[in-house]
N, C-alpha and C positions, 0 to 999 in steps of 0.2 A: 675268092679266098674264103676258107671255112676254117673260124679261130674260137678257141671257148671264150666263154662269158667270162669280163673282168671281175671278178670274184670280190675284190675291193671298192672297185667304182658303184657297182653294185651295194653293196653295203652301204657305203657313203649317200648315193642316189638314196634309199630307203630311209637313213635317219640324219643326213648331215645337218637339215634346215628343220629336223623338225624336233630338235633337242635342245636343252638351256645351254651345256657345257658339253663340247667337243673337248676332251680331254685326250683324242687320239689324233689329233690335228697334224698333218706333215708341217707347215709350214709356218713361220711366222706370223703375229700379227697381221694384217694390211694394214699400207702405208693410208694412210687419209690422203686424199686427193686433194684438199685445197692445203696439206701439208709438202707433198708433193711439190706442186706447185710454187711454191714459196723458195724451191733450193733453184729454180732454173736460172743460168746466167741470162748475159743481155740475147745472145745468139739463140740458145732455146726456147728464150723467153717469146725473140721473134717470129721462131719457126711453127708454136704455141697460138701467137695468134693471126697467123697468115694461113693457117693451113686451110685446105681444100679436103672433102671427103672423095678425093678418087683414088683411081688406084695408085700402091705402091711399085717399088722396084723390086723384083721376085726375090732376089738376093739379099733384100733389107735396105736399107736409107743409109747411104756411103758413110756418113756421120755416126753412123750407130753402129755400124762394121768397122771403125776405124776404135768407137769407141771400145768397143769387145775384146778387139785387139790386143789393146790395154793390157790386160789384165794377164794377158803371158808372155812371153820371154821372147819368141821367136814368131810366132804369129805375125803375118802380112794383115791388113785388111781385107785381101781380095784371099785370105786362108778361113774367112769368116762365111757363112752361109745364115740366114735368120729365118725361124720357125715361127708357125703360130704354138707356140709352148714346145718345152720337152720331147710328149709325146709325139706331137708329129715328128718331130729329128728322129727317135729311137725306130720309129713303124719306116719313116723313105732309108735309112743307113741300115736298119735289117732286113728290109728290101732288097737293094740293092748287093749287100754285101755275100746275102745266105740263100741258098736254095736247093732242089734234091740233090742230096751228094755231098755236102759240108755238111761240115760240123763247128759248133760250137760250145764253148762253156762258159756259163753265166755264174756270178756268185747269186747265194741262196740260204735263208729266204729274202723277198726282194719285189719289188715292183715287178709286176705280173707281166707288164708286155716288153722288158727286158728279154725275156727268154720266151712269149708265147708269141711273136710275132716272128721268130726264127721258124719256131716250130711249125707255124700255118704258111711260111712262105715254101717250106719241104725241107730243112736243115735238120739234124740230130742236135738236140743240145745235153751236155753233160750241164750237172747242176751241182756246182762246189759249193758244196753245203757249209757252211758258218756254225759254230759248235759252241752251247756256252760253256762244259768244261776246259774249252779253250781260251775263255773271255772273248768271244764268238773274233777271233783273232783269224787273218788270212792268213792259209798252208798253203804257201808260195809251193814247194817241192810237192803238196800232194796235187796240185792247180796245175804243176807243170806237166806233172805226172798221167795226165789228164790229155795231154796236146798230142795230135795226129798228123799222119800226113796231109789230111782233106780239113783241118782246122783252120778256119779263115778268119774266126772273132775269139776275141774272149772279152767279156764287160765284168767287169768292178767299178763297185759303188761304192766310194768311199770323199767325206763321208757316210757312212751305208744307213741304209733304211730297208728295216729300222731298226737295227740295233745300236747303231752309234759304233760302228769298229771305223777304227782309224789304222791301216798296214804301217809299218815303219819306213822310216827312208830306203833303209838295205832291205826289206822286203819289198817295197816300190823299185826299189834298183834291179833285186835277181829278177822279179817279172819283168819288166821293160827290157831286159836284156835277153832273157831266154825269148820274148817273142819276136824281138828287134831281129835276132840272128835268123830267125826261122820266118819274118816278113809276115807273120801273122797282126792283124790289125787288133789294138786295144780300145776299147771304149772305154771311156773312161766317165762314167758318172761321177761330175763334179757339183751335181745342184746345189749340195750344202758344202761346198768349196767356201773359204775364206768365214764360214762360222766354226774353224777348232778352237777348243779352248785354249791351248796351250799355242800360239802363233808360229812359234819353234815346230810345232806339230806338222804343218803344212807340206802335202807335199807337193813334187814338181810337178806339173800340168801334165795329162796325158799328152797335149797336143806339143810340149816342148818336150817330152822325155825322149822320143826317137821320131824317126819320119813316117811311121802309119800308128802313130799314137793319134786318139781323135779325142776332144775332150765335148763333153755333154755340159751346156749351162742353160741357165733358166729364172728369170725376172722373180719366180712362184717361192722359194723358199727364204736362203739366206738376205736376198733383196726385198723381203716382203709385201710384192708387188704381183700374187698369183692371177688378178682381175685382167691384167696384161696381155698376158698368152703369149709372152714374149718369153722364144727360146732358139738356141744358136748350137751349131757345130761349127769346132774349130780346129782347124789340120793343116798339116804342111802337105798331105797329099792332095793337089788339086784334083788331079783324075776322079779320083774317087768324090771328091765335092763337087766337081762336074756334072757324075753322074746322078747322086742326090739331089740335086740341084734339078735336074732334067726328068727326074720322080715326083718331087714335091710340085710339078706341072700339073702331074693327078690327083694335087689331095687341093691344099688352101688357095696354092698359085702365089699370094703376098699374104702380107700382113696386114693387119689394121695398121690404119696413118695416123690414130691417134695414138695407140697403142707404143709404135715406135718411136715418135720423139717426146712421150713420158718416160720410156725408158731409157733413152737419151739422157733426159734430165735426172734421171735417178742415177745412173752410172755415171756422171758427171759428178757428184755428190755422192759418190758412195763410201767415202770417209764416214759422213756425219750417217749416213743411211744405216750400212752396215754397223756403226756404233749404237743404234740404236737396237740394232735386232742383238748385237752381244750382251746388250745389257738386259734385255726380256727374258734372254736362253740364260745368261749367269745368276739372273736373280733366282728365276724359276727353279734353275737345275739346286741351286741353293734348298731350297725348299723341298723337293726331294732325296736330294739327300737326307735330310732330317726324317722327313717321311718313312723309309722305307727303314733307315735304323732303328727309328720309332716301332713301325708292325714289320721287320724281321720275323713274326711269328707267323705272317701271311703271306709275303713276298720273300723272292730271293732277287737279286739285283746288282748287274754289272752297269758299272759307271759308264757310260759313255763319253767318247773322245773327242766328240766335235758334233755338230747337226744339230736339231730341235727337239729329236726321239730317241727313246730307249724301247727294249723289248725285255722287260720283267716279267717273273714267271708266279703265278698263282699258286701259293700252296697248300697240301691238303685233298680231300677227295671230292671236292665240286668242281666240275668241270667248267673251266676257262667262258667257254659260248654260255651256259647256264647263267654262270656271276653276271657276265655282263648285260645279259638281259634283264636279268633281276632288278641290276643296278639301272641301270636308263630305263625303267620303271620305275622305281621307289624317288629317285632322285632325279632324272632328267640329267645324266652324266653319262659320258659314249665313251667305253673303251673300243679297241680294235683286237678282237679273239685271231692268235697265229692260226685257227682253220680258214683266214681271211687270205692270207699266205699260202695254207697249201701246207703250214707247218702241224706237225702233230705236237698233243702236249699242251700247258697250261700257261705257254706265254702269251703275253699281248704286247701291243702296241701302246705306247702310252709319248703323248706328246708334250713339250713345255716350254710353244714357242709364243702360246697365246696368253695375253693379259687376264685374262680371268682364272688362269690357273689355281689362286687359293683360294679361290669358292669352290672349283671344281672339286680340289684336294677335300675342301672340308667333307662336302656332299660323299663322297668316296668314303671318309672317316666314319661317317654320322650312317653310313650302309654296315661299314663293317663290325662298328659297335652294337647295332640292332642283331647282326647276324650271329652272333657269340654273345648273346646275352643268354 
């Protein structure tokens, strides 16, 4: 396989560890680990300290695929399949699914190996572009608009990353339906699943909405737990989890065993888990809001509907990559420039899932006052 360079990873690899404030952060906080640990019942608690460092079961720890489960409507446990992270489920199910002679379409912009590991497996991918004069809102009818006879995937990310769009019910409805009739598979990126603001927001799980809906989760965001590398597919197609399944033999094989019954523990507890990551993204999102009505003179800015990130646009004639070099210079503050994306234009990434966000905010303040003095 011959695939471009992740454009993002890359950036991150260069400056993640070597800056004060990651202010473009996907993810949540991380969980503390002797915090962690403190939610496990008596049965985790056992599993915790009996474990063995050998190998797992390729499929995931039955307890932790029962657990996953969980968390949709119609899901079996043996409809669960467990990843080392995200990434590895998106690279074996676009493996599997795409190759020369399909097609695909990805929403965009977006996580790079969404659509570049279609494209290196030999698939065509269209790229339904997200628009902010739209409040970068999903065009169901122009998406469908999109779909062929050799169309085997489409993936949406919602909530998306990273601009925070959240589809509506009846726009989650007309997709799930037009691809239902037409047996094309949706992927359904749910990593920042159960962090929308609005609860009523939510929508139905890819993997419940029809029978090749597949949904994508992941320990790394909403769970604040990305040290893990715990991530899962979950579908009422077995065949096709079969075949994943029979791919993911050439990448990790299992998972770490410690890995998996932390996770355990943490989905078992994810009332209090998840309550803590809504209150770091509502304080946070608090705080920009102020912010950006505050320099309106420099930013333009759509609210985001659920997730940790927004994608605000720079305004003015400095270019986006410029500012932000400038700035994690002057100040030790990372934004993430859309040329990270693939997007043109003066948006970025800007994250507000981590505690330090109102130092980072000031550092960002105390740039832009020097820059217009």
């Amino acid at each position: 396989m011959r695939i471009a360079d992740f454009a993002l990873e890359r950036y991150f690899a260069r400056w993640e560890f070597a800056v004060e404030h990651l202010l473009c952060a996907s993810d949540v906080e991380g969980y503390a680990m002797v915090d962690l640990l403190a939610l496990a019942d008596d049965e985790t608690r056992g599993l915790w300290g009996r474990l063995k460092l050998g190998y797992t079961e390729s499929t995931g720890h039955p307890l932790l695929r029962a657990e996953i489960a969980e968390l949709y409507d119609k899901v079996e446990p043996d409809e669960v399949l467990v990843f080392a992270g995200a990434e590895e489920a998106i690279f074996c199910l676009a493996n599997v699914l795409l190759g020369p002679g399909d097609h695909a379409v990805v929403t965009w912009p977006g996580y790079q190996s969404l659509y570049e590991v279609g494209r290196a497996a030999g698939a065509e991918v269209t790229l339904h572009e997200l628009r902010e004069d739209q409040r970068w809102g999903l065009d169901v009818e122009r998406l469908v608009g999109a779909l062929r006879p050799e169309t085997r995937l489409v993936v949406v990310n919602a909530p998306h990353n990273p601009t925070g769009m959240l589809p509506t019910h009846a726009q989650w409805a007309r997709l799930s339906d037009a691809l239902a009739d037409r047996r094309i598979h949706l992927l359904a990126d749910e990593v920042y699943r159960l962090l929308e603001f609005d609860e009523a927001d939510r929508l139905i799980a890819g993997a419940d909405a029809f029978p090749q809906g597949v949904s994508l989760g992941v320990m790394s965001k909403s769970f604040a737990m990305a040290g893990l590398r715990i991530g899962w597919l979950a579908t009422r197609d077995r065949e096709l989890l079969a075949r994943c399944a029979a791919f993911k033999d050439y990448t990790t094989i299992c998972s770490a065993a410690p890995s998996e019954i932390l996770a355990l523990i943490g989905l078992r507890a994810r009332e209090q888990v998840l309550g803590r990551s809504l209150r770091i993204v509502s304080d946070n999102l608090d705080l920009l809001d102020e912010f950006f009505h505050r320099r309106s003179d420099a930013f333009a800015w759509v609210r985001p509907r659920g997730g940790s990130i927004a994608f605000p646009r720079l305004l003015g004639e400095t270019p986006i990559d410029e500012f932000a070099a400038q700035l994690v210079e002057a100040e030790g503050v990372l934004l993430l420039p859309g040329s990270q994306f693939g997007y043109p234009g003066n948006h970025f990434r800007i994250g507000f899932g981590r505690e330090d966000l109102p130092e980072a905010l000031a550092g960002l303040e105390r740039f832009l006052e020097r820059s217009t003095d």
